[in-house]
NUNU-232411 format. One line per 3 residues: number of its first residue (from 1); for each residue x, y, z of C-alpha. Coordinates in steps of 0.25 Angstrom, whole numbers. Example, Ala and Ser with C-alpha at 12.3 -4.5 7.8 and 13.67 -1.06 7.14 Angstrom:
# residues 2
1	49/-18/31; 55/-4/29
END
This chain:
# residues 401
1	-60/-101/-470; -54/-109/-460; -47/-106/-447
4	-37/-114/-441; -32/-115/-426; -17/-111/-423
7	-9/-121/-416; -3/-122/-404; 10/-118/-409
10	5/-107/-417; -1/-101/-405; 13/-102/-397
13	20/-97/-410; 12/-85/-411; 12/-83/-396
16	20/-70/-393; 35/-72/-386; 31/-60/-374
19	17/-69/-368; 23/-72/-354; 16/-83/-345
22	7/-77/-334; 13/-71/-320; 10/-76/-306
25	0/-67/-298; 9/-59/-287; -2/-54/-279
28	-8/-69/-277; 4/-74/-272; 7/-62/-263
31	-8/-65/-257; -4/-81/-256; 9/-76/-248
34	0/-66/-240; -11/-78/-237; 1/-87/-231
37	8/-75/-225; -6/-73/-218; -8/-87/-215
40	7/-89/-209; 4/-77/-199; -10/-83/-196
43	-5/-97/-193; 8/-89/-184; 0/-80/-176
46	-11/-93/-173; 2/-102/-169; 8/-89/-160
49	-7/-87/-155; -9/-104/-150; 5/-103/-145
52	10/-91/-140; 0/-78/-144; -13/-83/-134
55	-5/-85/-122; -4/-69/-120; -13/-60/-116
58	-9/-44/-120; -14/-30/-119; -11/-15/-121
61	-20/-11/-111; -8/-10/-101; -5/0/-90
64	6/2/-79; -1/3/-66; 4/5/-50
67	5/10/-38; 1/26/-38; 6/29/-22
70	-3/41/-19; 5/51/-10; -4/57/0
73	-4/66/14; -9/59/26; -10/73/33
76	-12/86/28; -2/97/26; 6/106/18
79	16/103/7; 30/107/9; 38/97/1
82	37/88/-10; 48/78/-11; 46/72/-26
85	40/75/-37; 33/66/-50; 43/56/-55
88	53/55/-43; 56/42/-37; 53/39/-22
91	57/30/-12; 46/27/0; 48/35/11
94	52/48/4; 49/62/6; 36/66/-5
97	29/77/1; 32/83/15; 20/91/22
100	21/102/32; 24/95/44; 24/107/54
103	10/102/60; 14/87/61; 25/89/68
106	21/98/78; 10/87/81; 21/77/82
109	28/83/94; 16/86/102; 11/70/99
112	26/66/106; 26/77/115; 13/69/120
115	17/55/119; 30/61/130; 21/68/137
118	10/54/137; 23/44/140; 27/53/153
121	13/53/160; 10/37/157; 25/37/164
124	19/45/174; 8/34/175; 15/23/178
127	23/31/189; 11/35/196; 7/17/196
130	19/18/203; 17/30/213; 2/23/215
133	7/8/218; 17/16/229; 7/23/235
136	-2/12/236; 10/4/244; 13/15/253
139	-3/16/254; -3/1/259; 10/3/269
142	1/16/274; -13/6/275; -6/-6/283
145	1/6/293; -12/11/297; -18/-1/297
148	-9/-6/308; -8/7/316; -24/4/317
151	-24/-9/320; -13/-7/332; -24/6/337
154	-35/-3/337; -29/-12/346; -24/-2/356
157	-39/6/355; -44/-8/361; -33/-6/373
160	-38/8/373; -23/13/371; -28/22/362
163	-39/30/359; -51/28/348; -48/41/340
166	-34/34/338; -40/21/332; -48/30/326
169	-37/36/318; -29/26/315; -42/19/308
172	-42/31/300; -29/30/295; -29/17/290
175	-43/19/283; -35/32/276; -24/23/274
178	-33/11/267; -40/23/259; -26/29/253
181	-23/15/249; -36/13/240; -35/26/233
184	-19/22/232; -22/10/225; -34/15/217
187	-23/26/213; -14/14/209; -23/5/200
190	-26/20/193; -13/21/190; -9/5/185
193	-23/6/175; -15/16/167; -3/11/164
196	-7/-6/167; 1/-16/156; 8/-3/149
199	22/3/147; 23/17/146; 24/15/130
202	10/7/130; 1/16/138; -10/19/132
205	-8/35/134; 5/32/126; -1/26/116
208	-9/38/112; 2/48/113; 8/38/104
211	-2/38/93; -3/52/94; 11/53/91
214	9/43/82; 0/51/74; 8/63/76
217	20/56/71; 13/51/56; 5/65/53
220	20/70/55; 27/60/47; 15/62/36
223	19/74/33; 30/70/26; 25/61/13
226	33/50/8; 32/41/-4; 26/27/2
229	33/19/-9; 44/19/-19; 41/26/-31
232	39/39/-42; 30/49/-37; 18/55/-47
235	10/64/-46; 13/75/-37; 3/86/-36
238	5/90/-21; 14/104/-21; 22/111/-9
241	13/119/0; -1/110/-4; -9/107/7
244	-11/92/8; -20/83/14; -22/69/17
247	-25/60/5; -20/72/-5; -13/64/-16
250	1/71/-16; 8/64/-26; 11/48/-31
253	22/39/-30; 22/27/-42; 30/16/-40
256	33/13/-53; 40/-1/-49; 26/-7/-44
259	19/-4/-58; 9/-15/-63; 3/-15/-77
262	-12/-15/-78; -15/-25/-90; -30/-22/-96
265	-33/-38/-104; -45/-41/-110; -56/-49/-101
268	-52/-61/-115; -39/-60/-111; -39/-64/-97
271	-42/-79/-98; -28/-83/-98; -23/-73/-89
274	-16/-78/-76; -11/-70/-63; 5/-73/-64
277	6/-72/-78; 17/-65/-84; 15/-54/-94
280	24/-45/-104; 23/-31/-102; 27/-20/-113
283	26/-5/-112; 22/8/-121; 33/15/-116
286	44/4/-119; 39/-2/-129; 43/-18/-134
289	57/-18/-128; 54/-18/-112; 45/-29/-108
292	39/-30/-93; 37/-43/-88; 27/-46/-77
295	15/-55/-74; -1/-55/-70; -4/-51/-57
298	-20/-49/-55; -30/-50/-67; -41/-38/-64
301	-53/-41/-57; -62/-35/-64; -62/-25/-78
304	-61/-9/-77; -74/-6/-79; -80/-16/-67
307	-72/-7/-59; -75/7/-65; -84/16/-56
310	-95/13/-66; -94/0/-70; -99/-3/-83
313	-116/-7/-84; -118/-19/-95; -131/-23/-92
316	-137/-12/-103; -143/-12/-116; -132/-8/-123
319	-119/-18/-120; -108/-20/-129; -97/-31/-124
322	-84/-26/-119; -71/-35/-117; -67/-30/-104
325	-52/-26/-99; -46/-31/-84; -35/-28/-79
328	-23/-37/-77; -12/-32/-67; 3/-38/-73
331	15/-34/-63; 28/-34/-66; 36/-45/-63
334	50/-37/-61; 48/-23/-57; 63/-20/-61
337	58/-19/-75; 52/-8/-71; 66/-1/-68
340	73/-1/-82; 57/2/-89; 47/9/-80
343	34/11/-80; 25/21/-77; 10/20/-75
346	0/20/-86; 9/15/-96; 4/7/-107
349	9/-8/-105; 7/-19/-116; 7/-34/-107
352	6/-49/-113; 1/-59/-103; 6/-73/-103
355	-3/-83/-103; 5/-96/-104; 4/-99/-88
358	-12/-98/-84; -9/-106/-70; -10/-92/-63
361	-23/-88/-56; -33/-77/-63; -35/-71/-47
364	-27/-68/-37; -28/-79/-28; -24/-75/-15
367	-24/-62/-6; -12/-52/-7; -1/-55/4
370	5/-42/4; 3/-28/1; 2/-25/-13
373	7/-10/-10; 14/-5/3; 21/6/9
376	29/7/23; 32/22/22; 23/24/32
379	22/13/43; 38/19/42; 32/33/47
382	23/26/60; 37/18/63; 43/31/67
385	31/36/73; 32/24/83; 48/27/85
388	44/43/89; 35/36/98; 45/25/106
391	56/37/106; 46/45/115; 42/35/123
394	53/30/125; 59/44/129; 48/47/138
397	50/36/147; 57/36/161; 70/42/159
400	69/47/144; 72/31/141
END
């Protein structure tokens, strides 16, 4: 029996008509169009990172942060007005909270009844200078008469026209005469000491009437509480009819248009980071659409915890590495973006940090020139106090003028 191998176009002949060729694998070319997908993305973000991505600096860890203006009595007494409440805007110089002012202003009129009273009698000083240095010419006038009227005696004693007893007398006079003038003059010098290289306005017995006024006129004034600056009052916990005292916080005022954000970076993300720089600020509360702009003004000195009022022991047994956080003040650099989308403090901030231009110092290099935060409410309320004063003088002096 003998086999015998089909030929090649047997095979093909007895081949049936429905074999199809293999297909291509779908999932391997998905994964080749993922790899290079991936790769694409990879060579992006490196080109982003060189160029662009590693000159910023960001973080989350964001917080608005101001001025909180505590409202507080300088004198004690008790509440019988508020003026505004939390929320309302106010301007400096007005009316937050009134005190009783019954007391204060009782004290005030006895303190200018007293400076009157003082400018009169230092008036009365200078006219006794007066009255002396007269007396002390007549006094003079008086000692040269009876020095003559003794000398023309003496000479007639020797011709013996008149008696010794009348020598006598006339000796007498002029040592009476010589004494009044000593005590005159002593008088006289009395009398210049107080009131030497002054004016009535300057005397030292003015001076004190004044202050004492002065005083009077501020615990009067003190009474009434104003707001130091521009801005929203927060806060508020004194009520009508409390009893205050000095240094009681009343209530706040926030001026929201002299926020600052507090940016928390990582101590890794501080080598790049410059004063001046300018940063991009976003908010929680408006999302994406409303960007602030502003820049760094001071890099922390120092983290949280060095500052904490127990600051953190290392040198233990048990130590695990923590990146540390300092905080990084960013003003902004218009506050009239503030108008149209205000913050509020506390709020979550997300800042980006510029880090193209690393010209700009890491410290503060020289010493404030101004105040950072000032108020002239009250250097308003000694001005008047000063004006009630020159007003009194002015109308205790000779005449009423």
């Amino acid at each position: 029996m003998s086999s015998q191998t089909p030929t090649a176009a047997e095979n093909t002949a007895g081949a049936s008509p429905n074999t199809a060729a293999p297909k291509k694998n779908p999932r391997g070319m998905m994964l080749r169009v993922l790899a290079i997908v991936v790769l694409l993305a990879v060579v992006g973000w490196a080109l982003w990172y060189f160029l662009d991505g590693r000159w910023y600096e960001g973080t989350d860890d964001a917080y608005v942060n101001g001025n909180v203006v505590q409202i507080t009595p300088q004198v004690p007494g008790t509440v019988v007005s508020i003026g505004a409440d939390d929320g309302d805007l106010v301007h400096a110089g007005d009316v937050l909270v009134q005190l009783d002012p019954s007391d204060a202003d009782v004290a005030l009129a006895e303190a200018k009844a007293n400076l009157a009273n003082t400018v009169r009698k230092v008036r009365g000083l200078y006219s006794n200078v007066n009255g002396a240095q007269a007396d002390v010419a007549a006094r003079k006038i008086a000692v040269e008469k009876a020095r003559a009227d003794y000398n023309r005696r003496v000479a007639l004693a020797r011709s013996g026209a008149i008696s010794a007893e009348e020598l006598a007398h006339a000796s007498d006079a002029l040592t009476s005469a010589e004494s009044g003038l000593i005590v005159s003059q002593q008088t006289y010098e009395t009398s210049k000491v107080l009131v030497d290289d002054t004016v009535v306005a300057s005397h030292p017995d003015v001076q004190v009437a004044a202050a004492r006024l002065r005083a009077a006129f501020l615990d009067d004034a003190r009474a009434t509480l104003v707001a130091p600056v521009d801005g929203y009052v927060a806060k508020r916990s004194v009520q009508v009819g409390q009893r205050v005292q000095p240094g009681a916080p009343l209530m706040a005022v926030v001026p929201l248009h002299g926020v600052w954000v507090d940016a928390n970076f990582k101590e890794t993300q501080l080598t790049g980071m410059r004063l001046g720089q300018p940063v991009e600020i976003e908010s929680d509360v408006y999302g994406g659409k409303v960007k602030y702009k502003g820049k760094v003004e001071s890099l922390g000195v120092g983290t949280g915890s060095a500052f904490s009022l127990l600051p953190a022991q290392n040198a233990t047994g048990n130590w695990i590495k923590i990146v540390q956080r300092i905080p990084v003040r960013i003003v902004f650099d218009d506050p009239t973006q503030l108008d149209k989308h205000p913050l509020r403090l506390g709020m979550s901030l997300t800042v980006d940090v510029s880090l193209h231009d690393q010209g700009g110092p890491m410290l503060a290099q020289q010493s404030p020139t101004q105040p950072v935060f000032s108020t002239d409410v009250y250097k308003r309320q000694l001005a008047k106090a000063d004006a009630a004063i020159t007003r009194i003088v002015h109308a205790n002096m000779a005449g009423g003028k």
